[in-house]
BAFI-3210 file (N, C-alpha, C; in Angstrom, 3 decimals, decimal comma, padded with zeros to 6 digits):
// residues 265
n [1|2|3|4|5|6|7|8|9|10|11|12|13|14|15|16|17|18|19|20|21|22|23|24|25|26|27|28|29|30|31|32|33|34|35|36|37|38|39|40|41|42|43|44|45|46|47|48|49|50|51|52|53|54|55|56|57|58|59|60|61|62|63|64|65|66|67|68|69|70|71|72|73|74|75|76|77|78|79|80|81|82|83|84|85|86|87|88|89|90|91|92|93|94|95|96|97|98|99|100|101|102|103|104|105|106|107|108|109|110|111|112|113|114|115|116|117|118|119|120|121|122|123|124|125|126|127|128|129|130|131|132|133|134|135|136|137|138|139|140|141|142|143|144|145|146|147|148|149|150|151|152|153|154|155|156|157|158|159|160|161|162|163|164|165|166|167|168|169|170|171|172|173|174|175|176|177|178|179|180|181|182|183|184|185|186|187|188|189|190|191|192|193|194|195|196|197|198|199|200|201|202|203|204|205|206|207|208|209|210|211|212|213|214|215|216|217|218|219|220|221|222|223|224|225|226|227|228|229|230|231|232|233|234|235|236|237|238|239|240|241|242|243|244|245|246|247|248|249|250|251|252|253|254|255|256|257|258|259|260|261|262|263|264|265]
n.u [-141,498|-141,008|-139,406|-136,338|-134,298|-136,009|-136,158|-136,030|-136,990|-137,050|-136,289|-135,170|-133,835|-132,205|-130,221|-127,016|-125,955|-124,207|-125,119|-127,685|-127,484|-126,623|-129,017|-130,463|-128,668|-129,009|-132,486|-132,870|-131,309|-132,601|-135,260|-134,604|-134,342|-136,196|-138,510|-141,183|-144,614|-146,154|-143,648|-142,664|-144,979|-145,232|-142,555|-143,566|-145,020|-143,854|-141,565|-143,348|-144,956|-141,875|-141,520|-143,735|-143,865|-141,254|-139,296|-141,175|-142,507|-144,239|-146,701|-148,598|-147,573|-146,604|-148,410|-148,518|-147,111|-147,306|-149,332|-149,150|-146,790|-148,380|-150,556|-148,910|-147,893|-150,009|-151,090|-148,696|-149,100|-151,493|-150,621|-148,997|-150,423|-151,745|-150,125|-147,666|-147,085|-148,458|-149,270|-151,389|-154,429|-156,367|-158,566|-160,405|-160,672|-162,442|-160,848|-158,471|-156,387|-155,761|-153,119|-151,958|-149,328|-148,373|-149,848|-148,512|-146,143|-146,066|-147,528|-145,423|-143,123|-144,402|-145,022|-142,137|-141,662|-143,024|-142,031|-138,816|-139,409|-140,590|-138,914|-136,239|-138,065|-137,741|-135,473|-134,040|-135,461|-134,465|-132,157|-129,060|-127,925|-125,782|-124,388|-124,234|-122,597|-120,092|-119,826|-119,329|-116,877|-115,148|-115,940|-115,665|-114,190|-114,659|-113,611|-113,310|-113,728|-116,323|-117,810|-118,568|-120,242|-122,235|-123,240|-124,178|-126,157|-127,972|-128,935|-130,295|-132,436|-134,233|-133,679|-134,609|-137,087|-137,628|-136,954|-139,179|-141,929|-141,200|-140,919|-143,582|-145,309|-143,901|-145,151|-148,357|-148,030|-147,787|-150,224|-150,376|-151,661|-151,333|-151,868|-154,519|-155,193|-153,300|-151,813|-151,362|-150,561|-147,799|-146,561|-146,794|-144,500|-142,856|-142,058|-141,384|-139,130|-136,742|-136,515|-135,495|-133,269|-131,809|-131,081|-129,506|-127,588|-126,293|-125,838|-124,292|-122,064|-121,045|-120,605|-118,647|-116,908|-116,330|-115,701|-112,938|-111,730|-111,023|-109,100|-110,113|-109,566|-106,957|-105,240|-104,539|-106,017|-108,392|-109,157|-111,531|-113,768|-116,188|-116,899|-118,208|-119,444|-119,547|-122,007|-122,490|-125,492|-125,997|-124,651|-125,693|-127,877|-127,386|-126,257|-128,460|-130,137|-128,833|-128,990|-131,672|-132,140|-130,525|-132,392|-134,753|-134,162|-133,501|-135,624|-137,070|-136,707|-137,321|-140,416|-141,371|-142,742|-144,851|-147,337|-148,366|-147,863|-150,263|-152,323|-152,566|-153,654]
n.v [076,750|079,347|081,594|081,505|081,305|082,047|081,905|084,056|086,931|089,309|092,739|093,244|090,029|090,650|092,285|092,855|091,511|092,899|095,618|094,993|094,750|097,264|098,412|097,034|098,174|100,762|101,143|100,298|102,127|104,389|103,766|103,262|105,728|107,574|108,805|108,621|107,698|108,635|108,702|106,206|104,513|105,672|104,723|101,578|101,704|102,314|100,265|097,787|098,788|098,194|095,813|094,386|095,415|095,486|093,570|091,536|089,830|087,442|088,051|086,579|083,741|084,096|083,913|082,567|083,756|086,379|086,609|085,916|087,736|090,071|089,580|089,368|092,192|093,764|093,531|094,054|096,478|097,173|096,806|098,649|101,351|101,025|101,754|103,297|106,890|110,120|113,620|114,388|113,903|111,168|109,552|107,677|103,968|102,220|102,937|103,699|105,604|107,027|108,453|110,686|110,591|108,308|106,810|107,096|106,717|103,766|103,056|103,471|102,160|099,695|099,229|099,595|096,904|095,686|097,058|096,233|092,988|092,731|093,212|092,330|089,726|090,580|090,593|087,799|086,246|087,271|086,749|084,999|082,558|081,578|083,305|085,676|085,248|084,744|087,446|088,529|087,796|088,692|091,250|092,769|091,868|090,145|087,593|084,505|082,464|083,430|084,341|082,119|080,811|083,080|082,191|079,289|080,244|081,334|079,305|077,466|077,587|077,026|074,171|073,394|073,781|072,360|069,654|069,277|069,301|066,864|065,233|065,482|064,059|061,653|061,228|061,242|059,115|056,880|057,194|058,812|061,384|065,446|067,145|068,298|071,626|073,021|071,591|068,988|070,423|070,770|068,438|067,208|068,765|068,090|065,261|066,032|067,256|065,392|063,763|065,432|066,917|064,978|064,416|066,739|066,706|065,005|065,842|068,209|066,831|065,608|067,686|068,954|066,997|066,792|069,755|069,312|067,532|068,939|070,730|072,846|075,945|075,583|077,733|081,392|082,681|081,860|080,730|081,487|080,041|080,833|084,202|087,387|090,046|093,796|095,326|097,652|098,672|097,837|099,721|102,476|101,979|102,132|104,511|105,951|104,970|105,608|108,052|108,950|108,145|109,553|111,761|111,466|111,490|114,072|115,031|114,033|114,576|117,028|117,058|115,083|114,890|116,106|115,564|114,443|116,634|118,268|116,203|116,871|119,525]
n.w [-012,558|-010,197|-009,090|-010,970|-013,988|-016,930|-020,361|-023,235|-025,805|-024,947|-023,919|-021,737|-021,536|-023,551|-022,423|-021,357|-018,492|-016,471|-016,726|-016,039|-013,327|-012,151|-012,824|-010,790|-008,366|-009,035|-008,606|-005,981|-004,674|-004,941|-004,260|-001,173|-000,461|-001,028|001,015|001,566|000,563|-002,195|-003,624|-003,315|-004,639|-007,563|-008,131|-007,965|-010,192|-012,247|-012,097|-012,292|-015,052|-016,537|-016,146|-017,037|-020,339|-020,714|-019,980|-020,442|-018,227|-016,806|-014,726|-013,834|-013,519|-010,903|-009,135|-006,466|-005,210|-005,397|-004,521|-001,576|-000,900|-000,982|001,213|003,214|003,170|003,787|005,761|007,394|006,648|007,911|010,672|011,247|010,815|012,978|014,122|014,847|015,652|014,865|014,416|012,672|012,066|010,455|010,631|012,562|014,087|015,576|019,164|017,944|016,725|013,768|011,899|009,525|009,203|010,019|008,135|005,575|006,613|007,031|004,108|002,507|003,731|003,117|000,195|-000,609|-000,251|-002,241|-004,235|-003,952|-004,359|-006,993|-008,307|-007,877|-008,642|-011,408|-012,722|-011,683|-013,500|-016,089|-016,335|-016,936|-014,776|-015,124|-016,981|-015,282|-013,007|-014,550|-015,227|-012,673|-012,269|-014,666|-015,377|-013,281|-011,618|-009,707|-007,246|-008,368|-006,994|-005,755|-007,528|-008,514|-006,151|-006,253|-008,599|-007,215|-005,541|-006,793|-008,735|-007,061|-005,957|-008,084|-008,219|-005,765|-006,282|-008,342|-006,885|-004,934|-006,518|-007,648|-005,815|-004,232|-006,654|-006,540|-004,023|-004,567|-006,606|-005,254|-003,368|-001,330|-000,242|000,088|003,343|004,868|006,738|009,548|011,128|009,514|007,229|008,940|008,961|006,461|005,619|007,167|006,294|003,731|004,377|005,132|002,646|000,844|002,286|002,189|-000,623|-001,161|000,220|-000,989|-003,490|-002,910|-002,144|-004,291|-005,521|-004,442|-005,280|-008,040|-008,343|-006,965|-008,555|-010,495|-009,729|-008,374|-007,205|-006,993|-008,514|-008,261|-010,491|-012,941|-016,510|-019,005|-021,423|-022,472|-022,867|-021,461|-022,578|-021,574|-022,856|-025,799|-025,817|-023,317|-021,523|-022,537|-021,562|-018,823|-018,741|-019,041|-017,157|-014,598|-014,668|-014,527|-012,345|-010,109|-011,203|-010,166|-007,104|-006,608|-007,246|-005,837|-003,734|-003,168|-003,850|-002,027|000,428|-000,706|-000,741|001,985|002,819|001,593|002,236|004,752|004,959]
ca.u [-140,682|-141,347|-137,683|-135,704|-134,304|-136,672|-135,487|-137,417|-136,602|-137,382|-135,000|-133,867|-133,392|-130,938|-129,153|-125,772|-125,698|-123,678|-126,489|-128,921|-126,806|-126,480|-130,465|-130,801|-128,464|-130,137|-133,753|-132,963|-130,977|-133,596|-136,202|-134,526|-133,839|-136,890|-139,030|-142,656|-146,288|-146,265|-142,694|-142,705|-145,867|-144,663|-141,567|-143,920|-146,175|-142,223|-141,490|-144,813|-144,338|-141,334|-141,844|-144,860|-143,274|-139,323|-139,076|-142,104|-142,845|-145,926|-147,049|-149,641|-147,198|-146,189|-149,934|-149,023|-145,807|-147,956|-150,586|-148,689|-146,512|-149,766|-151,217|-148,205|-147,684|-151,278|-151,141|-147,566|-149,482|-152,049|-150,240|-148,170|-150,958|-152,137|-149,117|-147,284|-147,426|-148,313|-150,359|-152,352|-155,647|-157,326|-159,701|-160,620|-160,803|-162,759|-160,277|-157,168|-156,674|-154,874|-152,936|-152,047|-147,997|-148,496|-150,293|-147,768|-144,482|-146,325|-147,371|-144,147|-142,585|-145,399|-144,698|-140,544|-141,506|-143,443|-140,959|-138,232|-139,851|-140,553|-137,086|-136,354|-138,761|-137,076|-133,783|-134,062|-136,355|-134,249|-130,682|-128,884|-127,323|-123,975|-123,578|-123,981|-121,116|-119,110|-119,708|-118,971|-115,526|-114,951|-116,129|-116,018|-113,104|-114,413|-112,690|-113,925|-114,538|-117,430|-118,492|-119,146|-120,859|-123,685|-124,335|-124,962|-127,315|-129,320|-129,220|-130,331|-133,911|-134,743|-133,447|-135,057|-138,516|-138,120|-137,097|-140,400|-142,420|-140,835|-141,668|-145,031|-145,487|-143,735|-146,132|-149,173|-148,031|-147,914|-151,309|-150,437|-152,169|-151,425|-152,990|-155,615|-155,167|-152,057|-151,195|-151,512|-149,348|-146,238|-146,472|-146,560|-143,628|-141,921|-141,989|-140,859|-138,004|-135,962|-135,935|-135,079|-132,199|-130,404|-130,757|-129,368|-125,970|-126,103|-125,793|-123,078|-120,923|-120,769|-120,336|-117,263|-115,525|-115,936|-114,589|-111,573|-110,968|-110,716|-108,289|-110,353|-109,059|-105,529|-104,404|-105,393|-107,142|-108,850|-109,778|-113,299|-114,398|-117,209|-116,960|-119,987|-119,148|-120,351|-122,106|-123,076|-126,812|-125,891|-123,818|-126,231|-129,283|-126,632|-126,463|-129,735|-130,696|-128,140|-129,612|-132,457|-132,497|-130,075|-133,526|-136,145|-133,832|-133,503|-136,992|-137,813|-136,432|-138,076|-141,482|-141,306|-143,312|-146,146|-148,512|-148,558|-148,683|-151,756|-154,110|-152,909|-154,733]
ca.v [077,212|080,630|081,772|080,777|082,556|081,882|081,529|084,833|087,285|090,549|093,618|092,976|089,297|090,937|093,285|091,948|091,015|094,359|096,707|094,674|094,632|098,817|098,653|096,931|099,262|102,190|101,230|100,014|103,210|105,662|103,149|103,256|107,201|108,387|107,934|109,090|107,072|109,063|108,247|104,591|104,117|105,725|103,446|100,722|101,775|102,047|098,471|097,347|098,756|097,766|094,235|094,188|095,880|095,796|091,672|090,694|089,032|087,269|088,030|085,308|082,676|083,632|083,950|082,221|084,528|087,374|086,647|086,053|088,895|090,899|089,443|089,912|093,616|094,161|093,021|094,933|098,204|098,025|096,854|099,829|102,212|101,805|101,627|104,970|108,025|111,426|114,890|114,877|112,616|111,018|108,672|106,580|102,599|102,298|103,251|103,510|107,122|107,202|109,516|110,915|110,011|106,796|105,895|107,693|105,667|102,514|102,842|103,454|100,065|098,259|099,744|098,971|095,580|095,125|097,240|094,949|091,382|092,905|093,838|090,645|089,078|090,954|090,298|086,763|085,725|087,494|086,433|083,193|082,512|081,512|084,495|086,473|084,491|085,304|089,011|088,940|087,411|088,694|092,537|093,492|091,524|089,440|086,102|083,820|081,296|084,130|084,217|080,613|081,095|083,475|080,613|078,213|080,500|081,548|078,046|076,672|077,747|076,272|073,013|072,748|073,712|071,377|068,942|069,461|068,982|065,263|064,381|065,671|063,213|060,512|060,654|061,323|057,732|056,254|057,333|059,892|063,144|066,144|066,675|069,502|072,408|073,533|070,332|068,831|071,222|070,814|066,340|067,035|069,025|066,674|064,632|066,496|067,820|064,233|063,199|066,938|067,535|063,974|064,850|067,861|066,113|064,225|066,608|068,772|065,333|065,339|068,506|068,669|066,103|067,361|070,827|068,514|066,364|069,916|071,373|074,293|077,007|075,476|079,015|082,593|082,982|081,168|081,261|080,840|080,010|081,749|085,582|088,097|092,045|095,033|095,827|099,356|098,865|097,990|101,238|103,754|101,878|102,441|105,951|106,093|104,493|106,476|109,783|109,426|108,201|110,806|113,282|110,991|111,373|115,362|115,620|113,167|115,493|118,703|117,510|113,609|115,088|116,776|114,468|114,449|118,231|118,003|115,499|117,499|120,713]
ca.w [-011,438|-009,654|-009,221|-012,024|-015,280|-018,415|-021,767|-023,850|-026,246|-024,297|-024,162|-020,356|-021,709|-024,380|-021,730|-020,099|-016,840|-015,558|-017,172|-015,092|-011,801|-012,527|-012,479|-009,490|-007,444|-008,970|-007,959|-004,901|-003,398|-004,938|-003,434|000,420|000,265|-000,724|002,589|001,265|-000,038|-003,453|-004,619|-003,506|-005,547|-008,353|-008,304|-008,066|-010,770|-013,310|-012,204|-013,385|-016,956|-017,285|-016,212|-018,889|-021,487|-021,115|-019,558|-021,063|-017,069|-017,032|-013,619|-013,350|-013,508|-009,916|-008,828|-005,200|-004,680|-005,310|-003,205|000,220|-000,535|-001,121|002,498|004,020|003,027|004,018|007,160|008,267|006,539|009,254|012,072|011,018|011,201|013,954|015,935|014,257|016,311|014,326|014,987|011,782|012,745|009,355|011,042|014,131|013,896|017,177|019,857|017,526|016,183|012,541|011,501|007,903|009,347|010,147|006,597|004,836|006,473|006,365|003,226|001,856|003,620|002,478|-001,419|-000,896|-000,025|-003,139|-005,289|-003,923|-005,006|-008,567|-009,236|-007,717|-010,159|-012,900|-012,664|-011,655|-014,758|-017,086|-016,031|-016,696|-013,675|-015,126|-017,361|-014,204|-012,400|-015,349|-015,408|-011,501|-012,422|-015,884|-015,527|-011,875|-011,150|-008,289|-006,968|-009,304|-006,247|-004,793|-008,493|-008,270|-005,178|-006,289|-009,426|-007,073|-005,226|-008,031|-009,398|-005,977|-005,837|-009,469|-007,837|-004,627|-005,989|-008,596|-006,106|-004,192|-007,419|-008,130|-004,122|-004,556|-007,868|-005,934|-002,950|-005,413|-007,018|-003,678|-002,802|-000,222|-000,558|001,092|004,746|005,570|007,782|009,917|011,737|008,243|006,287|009,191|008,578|005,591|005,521|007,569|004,872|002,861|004,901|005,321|001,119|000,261|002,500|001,438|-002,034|-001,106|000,758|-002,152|-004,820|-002,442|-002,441|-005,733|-006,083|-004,170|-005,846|-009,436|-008,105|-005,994|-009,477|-011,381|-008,844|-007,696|-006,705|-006,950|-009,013|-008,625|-011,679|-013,875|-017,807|-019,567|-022,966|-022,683|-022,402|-021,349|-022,627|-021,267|-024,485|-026,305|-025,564|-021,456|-021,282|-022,700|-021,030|-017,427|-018,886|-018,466|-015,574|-013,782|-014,956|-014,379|-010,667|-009,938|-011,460|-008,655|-005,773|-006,500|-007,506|-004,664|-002,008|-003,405|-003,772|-001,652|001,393|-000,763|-000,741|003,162|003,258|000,704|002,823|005,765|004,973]
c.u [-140,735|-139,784|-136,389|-135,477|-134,834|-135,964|-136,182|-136,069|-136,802|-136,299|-134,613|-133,397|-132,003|-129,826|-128,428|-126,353|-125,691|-124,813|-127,816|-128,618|-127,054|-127,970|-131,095|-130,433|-129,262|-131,813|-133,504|-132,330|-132,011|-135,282|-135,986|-134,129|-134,830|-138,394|-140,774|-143,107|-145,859|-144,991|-142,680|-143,709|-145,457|-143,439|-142,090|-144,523|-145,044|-142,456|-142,555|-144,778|-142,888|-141,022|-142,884|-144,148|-141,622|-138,202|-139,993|-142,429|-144,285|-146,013|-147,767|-149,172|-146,717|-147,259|-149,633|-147,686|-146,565|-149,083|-149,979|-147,832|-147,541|-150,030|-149,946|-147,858|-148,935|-151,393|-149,727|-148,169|-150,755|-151,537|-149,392|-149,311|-151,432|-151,140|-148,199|-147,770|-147,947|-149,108|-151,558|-153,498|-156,415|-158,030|-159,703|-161,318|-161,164|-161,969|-159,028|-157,611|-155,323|-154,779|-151,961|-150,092|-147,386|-148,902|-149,126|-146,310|-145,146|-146,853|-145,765|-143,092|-143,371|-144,848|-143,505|-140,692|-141,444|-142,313|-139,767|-138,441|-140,121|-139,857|-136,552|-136,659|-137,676|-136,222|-133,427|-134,371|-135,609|-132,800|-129,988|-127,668|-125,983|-123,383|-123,511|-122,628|-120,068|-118,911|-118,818|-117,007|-114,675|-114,657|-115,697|-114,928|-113,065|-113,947|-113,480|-114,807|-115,920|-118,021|-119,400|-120,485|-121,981|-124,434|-124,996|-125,722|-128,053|-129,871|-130,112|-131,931|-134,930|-134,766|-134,485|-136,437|-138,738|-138,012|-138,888|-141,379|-142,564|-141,048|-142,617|-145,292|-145,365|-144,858|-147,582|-149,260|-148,132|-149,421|-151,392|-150,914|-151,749|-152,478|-153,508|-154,842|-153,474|-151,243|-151,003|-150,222|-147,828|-145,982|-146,148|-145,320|-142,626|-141,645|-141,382|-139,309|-136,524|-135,470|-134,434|-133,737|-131,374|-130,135|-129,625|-127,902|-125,530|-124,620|-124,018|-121,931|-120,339|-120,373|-119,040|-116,267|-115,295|-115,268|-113,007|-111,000|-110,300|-109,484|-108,981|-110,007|-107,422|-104,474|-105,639|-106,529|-107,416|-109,102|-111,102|-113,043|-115,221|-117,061|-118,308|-119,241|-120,016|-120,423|-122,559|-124,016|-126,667|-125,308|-125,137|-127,396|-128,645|-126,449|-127,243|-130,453|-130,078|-128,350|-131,192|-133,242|-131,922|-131,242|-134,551|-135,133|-133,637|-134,908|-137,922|-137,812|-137,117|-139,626|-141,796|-142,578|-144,770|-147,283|-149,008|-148,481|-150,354|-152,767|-153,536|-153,584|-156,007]
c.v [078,734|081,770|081,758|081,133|081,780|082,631|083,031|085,867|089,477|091,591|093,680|091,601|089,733|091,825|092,314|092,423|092,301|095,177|096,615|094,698|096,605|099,038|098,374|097,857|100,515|102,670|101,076|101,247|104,184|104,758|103,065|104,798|107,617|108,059|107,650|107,833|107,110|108,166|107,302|104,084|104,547|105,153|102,310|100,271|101,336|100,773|098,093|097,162|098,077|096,107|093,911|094,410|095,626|094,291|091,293|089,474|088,616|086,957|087,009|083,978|082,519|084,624|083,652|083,273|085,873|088,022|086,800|087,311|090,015|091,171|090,232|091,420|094,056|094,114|093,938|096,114|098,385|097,824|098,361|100,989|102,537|101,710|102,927|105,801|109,147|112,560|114,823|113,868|112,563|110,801|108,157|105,512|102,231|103,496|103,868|104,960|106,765|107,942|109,495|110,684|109,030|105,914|106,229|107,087|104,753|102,256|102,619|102,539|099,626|098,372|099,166|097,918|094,889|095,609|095,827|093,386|091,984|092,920|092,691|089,614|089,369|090,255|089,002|085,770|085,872|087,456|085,185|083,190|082,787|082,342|085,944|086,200|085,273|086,748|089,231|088,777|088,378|090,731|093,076|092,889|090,755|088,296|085,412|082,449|082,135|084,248|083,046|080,385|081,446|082,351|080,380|078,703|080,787|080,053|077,269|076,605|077,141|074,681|072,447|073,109|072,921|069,425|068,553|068,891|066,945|064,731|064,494|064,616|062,137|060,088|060,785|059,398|056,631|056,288|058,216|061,432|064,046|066,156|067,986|070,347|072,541|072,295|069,819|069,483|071,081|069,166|066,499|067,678|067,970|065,918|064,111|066,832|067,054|064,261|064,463|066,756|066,127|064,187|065,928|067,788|065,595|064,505|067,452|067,930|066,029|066,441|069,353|068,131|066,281|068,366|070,427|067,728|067,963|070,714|072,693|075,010|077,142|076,779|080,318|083,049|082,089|081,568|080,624|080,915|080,720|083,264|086,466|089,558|092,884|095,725|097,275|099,731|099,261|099,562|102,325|103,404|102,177|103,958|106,786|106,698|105,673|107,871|109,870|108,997|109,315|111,927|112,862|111,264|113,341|115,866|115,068|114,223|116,601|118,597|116,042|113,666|116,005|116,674|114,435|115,984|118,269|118,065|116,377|119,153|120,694]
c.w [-011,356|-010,141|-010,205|-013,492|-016,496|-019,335|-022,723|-024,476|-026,154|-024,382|-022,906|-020,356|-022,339|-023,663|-021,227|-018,879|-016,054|-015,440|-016,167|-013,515|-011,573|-012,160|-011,678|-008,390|-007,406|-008,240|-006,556|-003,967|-003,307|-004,236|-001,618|000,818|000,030|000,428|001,946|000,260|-001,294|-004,297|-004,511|-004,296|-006,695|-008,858|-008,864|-009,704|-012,335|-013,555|-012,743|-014,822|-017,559|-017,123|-017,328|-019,926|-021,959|-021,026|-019,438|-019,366|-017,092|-015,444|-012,927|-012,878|-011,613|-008,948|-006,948|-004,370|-004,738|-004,216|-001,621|000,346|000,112|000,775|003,461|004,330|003,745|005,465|008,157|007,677|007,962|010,565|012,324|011,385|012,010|015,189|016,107|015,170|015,094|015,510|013,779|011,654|011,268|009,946|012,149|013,488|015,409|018,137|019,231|016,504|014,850|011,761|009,741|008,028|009,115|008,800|005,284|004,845|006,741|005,138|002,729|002,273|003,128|000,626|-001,468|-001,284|-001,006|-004,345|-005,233|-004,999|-006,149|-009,119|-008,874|-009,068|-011,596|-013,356|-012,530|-012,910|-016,284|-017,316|-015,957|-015,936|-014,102|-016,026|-016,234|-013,372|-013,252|-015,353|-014,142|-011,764|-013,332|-015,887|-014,173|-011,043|-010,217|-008,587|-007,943|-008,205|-005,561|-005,920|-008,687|-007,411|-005,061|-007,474|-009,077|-006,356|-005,867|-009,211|-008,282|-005,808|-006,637|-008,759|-006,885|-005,241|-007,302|-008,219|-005,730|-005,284|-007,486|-006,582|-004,112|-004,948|-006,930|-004,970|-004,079|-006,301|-006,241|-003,151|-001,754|-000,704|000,487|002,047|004,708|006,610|008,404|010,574|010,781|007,200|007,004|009,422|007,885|004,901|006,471|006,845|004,032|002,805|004,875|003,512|000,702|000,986|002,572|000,111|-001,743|-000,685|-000,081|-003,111|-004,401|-002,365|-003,475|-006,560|-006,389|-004,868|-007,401|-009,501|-007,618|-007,787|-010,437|-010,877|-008,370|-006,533|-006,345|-007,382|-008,642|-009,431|-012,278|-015,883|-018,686|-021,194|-022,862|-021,785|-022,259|-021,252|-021,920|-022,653|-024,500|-025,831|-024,047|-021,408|-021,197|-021,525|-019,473|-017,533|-018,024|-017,350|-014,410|-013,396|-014,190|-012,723|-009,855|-009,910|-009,943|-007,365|-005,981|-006,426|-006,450|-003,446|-001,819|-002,878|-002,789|-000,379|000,775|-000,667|000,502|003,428|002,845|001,437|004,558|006,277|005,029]
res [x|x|x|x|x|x|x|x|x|x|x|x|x|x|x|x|x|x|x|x|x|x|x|x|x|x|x|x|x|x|x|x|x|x|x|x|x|x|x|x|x|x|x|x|x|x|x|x|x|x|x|x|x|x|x|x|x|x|x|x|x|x|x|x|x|x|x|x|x|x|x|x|x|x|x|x|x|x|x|x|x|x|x|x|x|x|x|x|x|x|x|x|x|x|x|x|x|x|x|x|x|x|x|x|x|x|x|x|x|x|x|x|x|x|x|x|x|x|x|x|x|x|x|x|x|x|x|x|x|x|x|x|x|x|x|x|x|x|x|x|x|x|x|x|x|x|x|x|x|x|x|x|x|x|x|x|x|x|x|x|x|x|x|x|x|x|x|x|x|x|x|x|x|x|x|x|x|x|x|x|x|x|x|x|x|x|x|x|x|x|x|x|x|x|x|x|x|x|x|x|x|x|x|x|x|x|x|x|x|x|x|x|x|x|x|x|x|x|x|x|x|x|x|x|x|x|x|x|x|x|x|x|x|x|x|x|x|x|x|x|x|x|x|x|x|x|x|x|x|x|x|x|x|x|x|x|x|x|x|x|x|x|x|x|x]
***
């Protein structure tokens, strides 16, 4: 399963929850303020290492999530270029004049996009849903029923694509193979579409009535057996983090546009 938090003994496995919530905000503001090519690749290039090195991510495993991102990014970087206005003319693509503006803010959506889904990746892979819930409740004080809430969305994706899997199998035992081509792929989602979303009424039944037998949400608060700290390590590594996006968004602003002075001399 693509989506879905693996079990591993990595050092963003061993961080709490908070520490990792702290590292999402951080990338993600110094990823939508600084506008420029250079620094969004250099973002990119971070995430990278520390998906190799820091949550041990084995990239390969999400080989078909990679790829359509990939296309997709590829495909909004040139519609992007050649639709961008500037003054500073790199090249001509026939008729279509492209300028060193235009490659410079579509790069740098195309780069977010991919930063995004990595940190995504990260954070997903290396987070067990329901000690996240708990933090939301536990540390940060939210309702415990909106705690609940993000669970069952981060639980939800594991489900439905190993739903999909066991319908696959089923039709596979049946003798039905998937169909060819584009007419093909939306039958065959048809399909697919009917089993899936009764399971799916099913499961929400049932899901209901174990929360209805428990009394949820009958009191304000609730209390857990299981607690999730904001530990020593999370802190310093929020230290950190904090510091040192604080340095890319100062150092972003100074030098963020140099790169597009550069190729425009």
């Amino acid at each position: 399963m693509m989506f879905s938090y693996r079990q591993g003994v990595s050092f963003f496995h061993r961080l709490d929850p908070l520490a990792k919530l702290i590292w999402v905000l951080c990338v993600t503001i110094v990823s939508m303020v600084l506008p420029h090519l250079p620094a969004q690749a250099v973002l990119l290039v971070i995430l990278l290492l520390t998906a190799f090195f820091l949550a041990r991510v084995r990239i390969a495993e999400f080989g078909v999530l990679i790829w359509v991102m990939v296309l997709f990014c590829l495909s909004f970087f040139f519609i992007q270029v050649l639709t961008i206005p500037g003054e500073n003319a790199a090249f001509m693509i026939g008729s279509f004049r492209v300028t060193w503006e235009a490659i410079d803010s579509a790069g740098a959506v195309t780069v977010r996009a991919l930063v995004f889904v990595l940190m995504a990746m990260v954070f997903v892979t290396t987070t067990e849903p329901r000690d996240f819930g708990l933090m939301l409740a536990q540390r940060l004080h939210v309702s415990y029923v909106f705690s609940l809430m993000m669970f069952m969305f981060l639980r939800l994706f594991p489900l439905l694509e190993q739903e999909l899997v066991e319908l696959r199998a089923a039709h596979q035992l049946r003798g039905i193979e998937d169909r060819k081509g584009f007419g093909g792929y939306v039958q065959t989602l048809r399909e697919y579409l009917l089993p899936m979303l009764t399971r799916g009424l099913r499961r929400g039944e049932i899901t209901a009535y174990a929360m209805d037998s428990r009394a949820f949400r009958a009191l304000p608060t609730r209390t857990y057996v299981r607690q999730v700290p904001f530990t020593s390590t999370g802190k310093v590594f929020s230290v950190v983090v904090v510091l040192l996006s604080v340095a890319a968004l100062v150092l972003g602003s100074k030098l963020g546009g140099l790169g597009l002075w550069l190729a425009t001399r």
